[in-house]
Each structure stands twice: as structure tokens, then as C-alpha cells.
C-alpha positions as a LaTeX table, in Angstrom:
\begin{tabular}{lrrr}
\hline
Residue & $x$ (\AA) & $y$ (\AA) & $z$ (\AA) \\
\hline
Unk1 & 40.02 & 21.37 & $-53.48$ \\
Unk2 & 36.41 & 22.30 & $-54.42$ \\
Unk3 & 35.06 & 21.35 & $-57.59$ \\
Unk4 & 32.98 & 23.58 & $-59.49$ \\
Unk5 & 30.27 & 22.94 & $-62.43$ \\
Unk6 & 30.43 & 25.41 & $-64.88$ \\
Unk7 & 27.10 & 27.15 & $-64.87$ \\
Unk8 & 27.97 & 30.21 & $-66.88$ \\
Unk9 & 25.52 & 29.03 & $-70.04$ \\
Unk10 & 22.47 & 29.48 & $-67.99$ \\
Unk11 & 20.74 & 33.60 & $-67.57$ \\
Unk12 & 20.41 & 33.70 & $-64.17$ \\
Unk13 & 17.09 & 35.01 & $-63.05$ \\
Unk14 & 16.97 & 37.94 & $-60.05$ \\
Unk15 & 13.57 & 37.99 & $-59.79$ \\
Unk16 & 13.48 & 33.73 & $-59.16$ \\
Unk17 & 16.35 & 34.49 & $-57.02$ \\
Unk18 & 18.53 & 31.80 & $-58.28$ \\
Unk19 & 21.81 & 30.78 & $-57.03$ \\
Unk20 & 23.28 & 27.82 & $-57.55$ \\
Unk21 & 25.21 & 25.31 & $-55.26$ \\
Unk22 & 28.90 & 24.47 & $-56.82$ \\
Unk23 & 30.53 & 22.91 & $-53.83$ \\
Unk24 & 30.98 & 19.21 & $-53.92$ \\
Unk25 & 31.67 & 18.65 & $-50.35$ \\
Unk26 & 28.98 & 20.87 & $-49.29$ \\
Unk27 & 26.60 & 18.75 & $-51.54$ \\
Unk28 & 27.78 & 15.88 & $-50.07$ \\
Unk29 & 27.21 & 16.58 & $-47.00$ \\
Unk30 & 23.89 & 18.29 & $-47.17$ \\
Unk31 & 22.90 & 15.15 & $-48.80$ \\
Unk32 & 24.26 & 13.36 & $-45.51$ \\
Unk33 & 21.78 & 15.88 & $-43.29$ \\
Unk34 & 18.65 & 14.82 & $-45.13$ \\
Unk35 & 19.80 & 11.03 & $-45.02$ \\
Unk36 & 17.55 & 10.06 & $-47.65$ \\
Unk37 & 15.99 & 6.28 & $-47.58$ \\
Unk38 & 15.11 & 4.10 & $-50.56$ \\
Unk39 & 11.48 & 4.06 & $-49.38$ \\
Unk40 & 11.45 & 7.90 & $-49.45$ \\
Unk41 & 8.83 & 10.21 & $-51.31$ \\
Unk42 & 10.04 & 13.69 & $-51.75$ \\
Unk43 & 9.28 & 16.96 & $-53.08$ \\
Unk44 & 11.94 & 19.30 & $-54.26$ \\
Unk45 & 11.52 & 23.42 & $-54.25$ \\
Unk46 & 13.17 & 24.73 & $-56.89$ \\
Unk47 & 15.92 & 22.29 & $-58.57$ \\
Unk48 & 17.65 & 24.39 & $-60.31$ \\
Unk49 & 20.19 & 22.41 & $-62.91$ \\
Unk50 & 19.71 & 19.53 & $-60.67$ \\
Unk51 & 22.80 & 19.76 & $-58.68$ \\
Unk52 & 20.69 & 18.34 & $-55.26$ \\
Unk53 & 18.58 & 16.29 & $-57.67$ \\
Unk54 & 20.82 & 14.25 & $-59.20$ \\
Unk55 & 22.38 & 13.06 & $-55.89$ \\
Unk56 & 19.11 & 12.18 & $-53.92$ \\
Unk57 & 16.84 & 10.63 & $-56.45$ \\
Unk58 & 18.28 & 7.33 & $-57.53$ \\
Unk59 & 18.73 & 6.78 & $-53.49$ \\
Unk60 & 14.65 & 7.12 & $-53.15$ \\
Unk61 & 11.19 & 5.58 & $-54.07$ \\
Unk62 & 10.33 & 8.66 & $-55.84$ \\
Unk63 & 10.89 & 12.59 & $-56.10$ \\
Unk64 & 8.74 & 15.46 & $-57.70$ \\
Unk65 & 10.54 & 18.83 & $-58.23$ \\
Unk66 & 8.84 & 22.02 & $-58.63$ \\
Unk67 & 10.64 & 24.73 & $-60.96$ \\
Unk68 & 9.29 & 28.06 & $-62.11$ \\
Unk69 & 12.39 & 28.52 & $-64.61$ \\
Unk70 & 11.31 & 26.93 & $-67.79$ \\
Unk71 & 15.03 & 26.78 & $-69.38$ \\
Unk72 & 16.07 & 24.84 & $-66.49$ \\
Unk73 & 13.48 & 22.53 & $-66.89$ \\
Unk74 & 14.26 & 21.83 & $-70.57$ \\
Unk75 & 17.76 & 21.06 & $-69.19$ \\
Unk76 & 15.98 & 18.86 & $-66.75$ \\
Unk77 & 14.54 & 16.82 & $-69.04$ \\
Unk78 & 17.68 & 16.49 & $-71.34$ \\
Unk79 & 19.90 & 14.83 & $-68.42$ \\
Unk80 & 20.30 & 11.01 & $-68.61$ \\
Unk81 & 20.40 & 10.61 & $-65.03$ \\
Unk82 & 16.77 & 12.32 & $-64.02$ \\
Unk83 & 14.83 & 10.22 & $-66.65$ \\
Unk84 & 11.87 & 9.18 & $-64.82$ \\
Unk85 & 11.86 & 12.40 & $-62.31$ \\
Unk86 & 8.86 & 13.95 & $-62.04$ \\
Unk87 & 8.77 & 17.96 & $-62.67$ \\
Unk88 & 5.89 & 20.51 & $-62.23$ \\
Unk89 & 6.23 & 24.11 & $-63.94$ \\
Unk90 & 4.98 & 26.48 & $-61.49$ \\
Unk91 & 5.35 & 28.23 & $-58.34$ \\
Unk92 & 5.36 & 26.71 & $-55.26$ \\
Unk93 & 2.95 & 28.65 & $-53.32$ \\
Unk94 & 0.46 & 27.71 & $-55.96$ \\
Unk95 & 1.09 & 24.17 & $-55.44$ \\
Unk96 & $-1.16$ & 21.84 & $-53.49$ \\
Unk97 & 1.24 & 18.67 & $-52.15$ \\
Unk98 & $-1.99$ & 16.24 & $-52.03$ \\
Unk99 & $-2.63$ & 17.61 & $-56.07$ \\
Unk100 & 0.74 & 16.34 & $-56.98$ \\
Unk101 & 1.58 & 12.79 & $-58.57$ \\
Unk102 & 3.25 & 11.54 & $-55.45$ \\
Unk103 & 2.27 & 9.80 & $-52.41$ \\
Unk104 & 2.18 & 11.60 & $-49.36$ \\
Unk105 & 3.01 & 12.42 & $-46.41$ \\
Unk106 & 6.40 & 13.26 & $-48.52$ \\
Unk107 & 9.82 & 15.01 & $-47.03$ \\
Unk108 & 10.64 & 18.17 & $-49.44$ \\
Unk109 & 14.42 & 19.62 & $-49.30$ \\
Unk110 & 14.84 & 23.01 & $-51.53$ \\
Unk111 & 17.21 & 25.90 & $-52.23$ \\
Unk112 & 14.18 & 28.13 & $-51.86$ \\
Unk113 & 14.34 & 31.92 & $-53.90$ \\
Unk114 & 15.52 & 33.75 & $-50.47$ \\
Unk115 & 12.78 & 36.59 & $-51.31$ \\
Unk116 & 10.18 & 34.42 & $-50.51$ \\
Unk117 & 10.81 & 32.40 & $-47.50$ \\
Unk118 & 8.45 & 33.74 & $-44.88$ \\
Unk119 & 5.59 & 32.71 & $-47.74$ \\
Unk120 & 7.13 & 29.08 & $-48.36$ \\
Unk121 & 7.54 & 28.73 & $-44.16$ \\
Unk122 & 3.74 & 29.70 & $-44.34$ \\
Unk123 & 2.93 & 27.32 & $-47.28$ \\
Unk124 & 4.42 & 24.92 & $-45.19$ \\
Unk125 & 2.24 & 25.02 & $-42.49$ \\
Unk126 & $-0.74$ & 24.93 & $-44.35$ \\
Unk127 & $-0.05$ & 22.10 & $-46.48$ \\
Unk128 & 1.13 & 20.57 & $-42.68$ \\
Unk129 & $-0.92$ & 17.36 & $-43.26$ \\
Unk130 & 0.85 & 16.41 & $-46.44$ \\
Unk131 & 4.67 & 16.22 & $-45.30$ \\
Unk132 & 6.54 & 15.02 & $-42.26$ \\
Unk133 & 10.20 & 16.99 & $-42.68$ \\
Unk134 & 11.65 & 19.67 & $-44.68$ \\
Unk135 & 15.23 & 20.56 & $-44.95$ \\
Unk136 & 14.93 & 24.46 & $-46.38$ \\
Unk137 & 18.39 & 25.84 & $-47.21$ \\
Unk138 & 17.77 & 29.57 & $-46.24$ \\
Unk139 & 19.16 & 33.39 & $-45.48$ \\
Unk140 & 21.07 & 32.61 & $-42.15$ \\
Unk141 & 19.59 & 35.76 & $-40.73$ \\
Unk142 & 15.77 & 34.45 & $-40.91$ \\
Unk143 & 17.22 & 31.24 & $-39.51$ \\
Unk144 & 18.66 & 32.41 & $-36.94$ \\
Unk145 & 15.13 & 34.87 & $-36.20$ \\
Unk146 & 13.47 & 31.30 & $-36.51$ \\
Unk147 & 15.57 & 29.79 & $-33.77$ \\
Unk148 & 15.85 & 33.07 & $-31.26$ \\
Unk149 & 14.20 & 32.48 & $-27.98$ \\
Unk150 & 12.44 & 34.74 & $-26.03$ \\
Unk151 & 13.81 & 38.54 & $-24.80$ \\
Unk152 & 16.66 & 38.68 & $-27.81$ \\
Unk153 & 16.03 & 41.28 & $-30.80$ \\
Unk154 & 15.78 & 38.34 & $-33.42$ \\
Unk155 & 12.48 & 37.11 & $-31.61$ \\
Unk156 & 9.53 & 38.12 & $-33.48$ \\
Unk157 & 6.63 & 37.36 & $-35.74$ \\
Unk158 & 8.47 & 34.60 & $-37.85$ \\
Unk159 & 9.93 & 32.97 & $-34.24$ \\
Unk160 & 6.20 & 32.67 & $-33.12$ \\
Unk161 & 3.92 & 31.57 & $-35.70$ \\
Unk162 & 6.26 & 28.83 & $-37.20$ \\
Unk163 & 7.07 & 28.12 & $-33.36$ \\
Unk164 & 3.46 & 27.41 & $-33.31$ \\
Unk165 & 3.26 & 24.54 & $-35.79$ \\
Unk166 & 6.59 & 23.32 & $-36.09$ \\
Unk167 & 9.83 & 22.39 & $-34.16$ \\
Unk168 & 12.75 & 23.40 & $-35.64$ \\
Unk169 & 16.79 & 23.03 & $-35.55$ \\
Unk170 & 19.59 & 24.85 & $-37.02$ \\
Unk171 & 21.55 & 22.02 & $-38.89$ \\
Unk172 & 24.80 & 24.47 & $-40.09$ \\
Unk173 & 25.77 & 27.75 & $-41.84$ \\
Unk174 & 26.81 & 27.63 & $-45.49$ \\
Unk175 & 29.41 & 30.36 & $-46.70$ \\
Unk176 & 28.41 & 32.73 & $-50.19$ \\
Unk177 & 31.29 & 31.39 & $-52.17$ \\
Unk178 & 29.90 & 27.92 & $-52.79$ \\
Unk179 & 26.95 & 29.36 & $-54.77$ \\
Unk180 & 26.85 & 30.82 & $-58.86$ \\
Unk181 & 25.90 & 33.79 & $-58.41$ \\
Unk182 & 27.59 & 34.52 & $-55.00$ \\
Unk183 & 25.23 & 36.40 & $-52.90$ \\
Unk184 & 25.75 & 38.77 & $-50.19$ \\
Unk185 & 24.88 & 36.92 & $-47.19$ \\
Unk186 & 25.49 & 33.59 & $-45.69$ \\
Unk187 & 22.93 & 30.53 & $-45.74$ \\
Unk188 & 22.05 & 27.96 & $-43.76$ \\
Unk189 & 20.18 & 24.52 & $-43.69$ \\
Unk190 & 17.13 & 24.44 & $-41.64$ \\
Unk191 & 14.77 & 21.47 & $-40.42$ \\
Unk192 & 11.39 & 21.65 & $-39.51$ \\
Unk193 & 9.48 & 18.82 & $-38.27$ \\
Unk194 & 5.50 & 18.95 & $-37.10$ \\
Unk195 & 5.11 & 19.28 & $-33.89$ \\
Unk196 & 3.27 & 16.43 & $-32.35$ \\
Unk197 & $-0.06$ & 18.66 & $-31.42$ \\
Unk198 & 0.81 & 22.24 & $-33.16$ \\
Unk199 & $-0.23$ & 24.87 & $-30.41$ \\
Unk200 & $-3.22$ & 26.94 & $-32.20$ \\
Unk201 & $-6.13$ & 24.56 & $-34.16$ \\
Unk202 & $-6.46$ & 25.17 & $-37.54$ \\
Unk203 & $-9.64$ & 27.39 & $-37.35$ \\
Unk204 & $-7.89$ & 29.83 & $-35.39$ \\
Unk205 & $-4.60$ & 29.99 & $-37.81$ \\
Unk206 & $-5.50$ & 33.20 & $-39.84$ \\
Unk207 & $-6.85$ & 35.03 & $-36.43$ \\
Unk208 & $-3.22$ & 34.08 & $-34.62$ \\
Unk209 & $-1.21$ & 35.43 & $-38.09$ \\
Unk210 & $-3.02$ & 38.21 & $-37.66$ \\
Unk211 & $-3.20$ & 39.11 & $-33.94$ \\
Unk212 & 0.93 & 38.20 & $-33.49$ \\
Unk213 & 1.55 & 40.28 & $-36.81$ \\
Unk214 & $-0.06$ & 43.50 & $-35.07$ \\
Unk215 & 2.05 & 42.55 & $-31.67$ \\
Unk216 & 5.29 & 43.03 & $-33.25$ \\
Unk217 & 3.98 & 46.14 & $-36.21$ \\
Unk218 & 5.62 & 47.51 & $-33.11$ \\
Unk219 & 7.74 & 46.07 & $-31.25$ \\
Unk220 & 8.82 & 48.55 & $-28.71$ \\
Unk221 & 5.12 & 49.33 & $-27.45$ \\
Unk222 & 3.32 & 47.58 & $-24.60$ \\
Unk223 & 0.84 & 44.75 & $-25.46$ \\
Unk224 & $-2.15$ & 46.65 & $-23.96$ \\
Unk225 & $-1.44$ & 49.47 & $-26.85$ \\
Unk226 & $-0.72$ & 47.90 & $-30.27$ \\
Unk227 & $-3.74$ & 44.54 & $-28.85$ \\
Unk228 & $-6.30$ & 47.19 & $-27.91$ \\
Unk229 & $-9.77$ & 46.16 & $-29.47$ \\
Unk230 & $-8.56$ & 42.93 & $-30.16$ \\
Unk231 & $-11.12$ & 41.76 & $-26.87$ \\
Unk232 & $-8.53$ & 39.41 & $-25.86$ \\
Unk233 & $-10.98$ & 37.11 & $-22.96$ \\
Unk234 & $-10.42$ & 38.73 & $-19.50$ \\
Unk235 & $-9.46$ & 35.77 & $-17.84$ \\
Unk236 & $-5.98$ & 35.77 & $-20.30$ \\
Unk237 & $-5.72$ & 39.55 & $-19.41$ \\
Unk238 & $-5.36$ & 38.55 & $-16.05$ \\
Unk239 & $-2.66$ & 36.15 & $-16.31$ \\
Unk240 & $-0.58$ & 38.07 & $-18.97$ \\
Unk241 & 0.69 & 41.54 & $-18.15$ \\
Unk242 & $-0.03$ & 43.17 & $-21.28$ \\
Unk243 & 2.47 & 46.18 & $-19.99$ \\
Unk244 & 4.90 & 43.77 & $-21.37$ \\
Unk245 & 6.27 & 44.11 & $-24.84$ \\
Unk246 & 5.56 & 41.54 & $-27.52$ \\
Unk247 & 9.35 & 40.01 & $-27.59$ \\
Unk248 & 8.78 & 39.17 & $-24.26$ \\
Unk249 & 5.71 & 36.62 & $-24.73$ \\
Unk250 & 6.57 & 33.11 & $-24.79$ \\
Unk251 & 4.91 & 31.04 & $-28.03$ \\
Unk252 & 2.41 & 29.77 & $-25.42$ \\
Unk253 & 1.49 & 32.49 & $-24.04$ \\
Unk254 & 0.42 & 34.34 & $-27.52$ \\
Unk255 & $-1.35$ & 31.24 & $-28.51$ \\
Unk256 & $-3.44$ & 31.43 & $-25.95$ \\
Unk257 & $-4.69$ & 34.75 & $-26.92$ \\
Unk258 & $-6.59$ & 33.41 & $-29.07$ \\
\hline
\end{tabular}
């Protein structure tokens, strides 16, 4: 039988896109995925009433959480069991992990507001040096666009600029009814790890964003249409046919573009 925390006291907040884990089990054995060590330094997106929290940071060195919803933080504060746990009021894409009163590189594990993932996937690869694994509990239907391969309709802009930085693996789907509120769509848990030499250089970051963004503003033209004037170097013209479409470019081959 599932056991359920009553979180009816609390005004759930659309806009922060908050839903809340309830599931026991399913705690448990997200808990298992992460594997959390006692030497571990993490960083937590959005704790909510601590449900995650509670469970991972007496098993770790330490744990920062970052939570935009000041009422859950007051509750935060008031529970016995997270005295001593670090927590930042603020938005995570204002956040700068080496700014924050934990030693990095840290691991981060979240129930991340579904509205914003593509930002928080972004954040994550900018703050790259500061973290060596994240376990991001997302919308199964971005995960799966994370983890499609080349020539399917989930392959896009998403697939190819994480691809870029990060490996990634599809650790299991999560039903709606485990969450307060229930949402409409199913979840899933999501690693990323860095790659061990990420494919583009950091100089280059906002001109690949940019160039792969304009690929797939449409998807169903050739390359040599939606790339013209972007004076891609002639001797890449000549290995890529750019009568191709842009779901048909591997990762490598649009990093090289650039």
C-alpha cells in the first residue's frame, strides 16, 4: 500500500510549478538511483516540504537546497530533522554553484518546476565546472526528446546541445498519481554526467545555441535554406550535404559547424 503525507495545508503555487512526491516506495527508490555517499556534497533544486531532503541529507557530508517558495522554507526551517541544512531563497537560474556555501564539484538531484527545464538543462551546462552528476526528475516527454537518436521526430534542438556537453541515461518513468497536485503527464528521472571532453569549447557555446536553434526553427527544410548566411567554412560544406534536414545531423556533425 502507498503511503501518503498529507500536504493539503500548503497553497500550491502554478506559476513555481509545484507538485509534490507522496509515494514512499517511489522515494525510496529514487533515493536508491542517486546512491548517495557519506562524503557527498549536494545541491538540491527546489525541495519542496522536504520529502527528498529529509531522506538524503543525514546519509551525506553536506546538502544546500535552493527554494523560491518562501512558506516552504519557513516549514523548512521548523523540521527537527533538517537542522543544520543549508537553504538559499531564490531561483535557480540566478544561482552561481561556486557562490554557494558548499564545496564543489557537488552532485544536485531536484524535482525541477517542469516549465522551466530546457533553462535548468542550460544552467547546467554552464555552471559544468562546478558539479559532476545530476539526477533531474523531469516531463517524460523532454526526456525522452533528450535521449532520441538521430532520424526519429523527438530529435531536435534539446537532443543536440545537451548531447554536446553531457551524456545522459534514462533511469525510469514515474506515473502522475504519486505526486500532490497530480499533473497531466508522466515523469521521469534523468542523469546527466559531463562528458569527458564536451564536443564544442566554451567560446563557441552561445554561437552553437544559436546556429542549432535556427536548424530546427524548421525542421522540415533543408540545411542549405534555414543555415544560409551563417558562412559555415567550405571545407564542412563539402563533407555535409546540407540538402539534408536538420534531424538528420548527427551531434558531431553540427558541432563541427562551428
Amino acid at each position: 500500500m502507498k503511503k501518503k503525507k498529507n500536504y493539503s495545508s500548503h497553497p500550491f503555487r502554478k506559476k513555481w510549478g509545484q507538485n509534490f512526491l507522496t509515494d514512499i516506495n517511489l522515494l525510496d527508490k529514487i533515493i536508491r538511483t542517486i546512491d548517495p555517499k557519506v562524503s557527498d556534497n549536494f545541491l538540491e533544486i527546489g525541495p519542496g516540504e522536504g520529502a527528498l531532503t529529509g531522506r538524503i541529507f543525514p546519509q551525506i557530508n553536506s546538502l544546500v537546497s535552493i527554494e523560491i517558495d518562501p512558506l516552504l522554507i519557513d516549514r523548512l526551517r521548523k523540521e527537527p530533522s533538517l537542522k543544520g541544512l543549508q537553504i538559499v531563497h531564490g531561483d535557480i537560474l540566478n544561482q552561481n554553484i561556486e557562490d554557494l556555501p558548499i564545496i564543489n564539484p557537488v552532485r544536485i538531484f531536484g524535482n525541477i518546476p517542469y516549465n522551466i527545464t530546457s533553462p535548468i538543462l542550460f544552467w547546467l551546462i554552464e555552471q559544468l565546472d562546478y558539479w559532476s552528476d545530476a539526477y533531474i526528475m523531469m516531463q517524460k516527454e523532454v526526456a525522452d526528446r533528450l535521449c532520441a537518436t538521430v532520424d526519429t521526430k523527438s530529435y531536435g534542438r534539446l537532443t543536440v546541445v545537451v548531447g554536446a556537453y553531457l551524456d545522459i541515461k534514462y533511469c525510469f518513468t514515474i506515473k502522475p498519481d504519486v505526486f500532490i497536485p497530480k499533473p497531466k503527464v508522466e515523469s521521469a528521472i534523468v542523469r546527466f554526467s559531463k562528458k569527458k571532453e564536451a564536443l564544442i569549447s566554451d567560446e563557441k557555446y552561445k554561437r552553437f545555441n544559436r546556429l542549432v536553434a535556427t536548424a530546427f526553427s524548421q525542421r522540415r527544410k533543408m540545411l542549405r535554406n534555414t543555415l544560409k548566411g551563417w558562412d559555415i567554412p567550405k571545407n564542412i560544406q563539402d563533407k555535409i550535404d546540407f540538402t539534408r534536414r536538420p534531424e538528420n545531423l548527427t551531434i558531431s556533425e553540427f558541432a563541427s559547424m562551428v
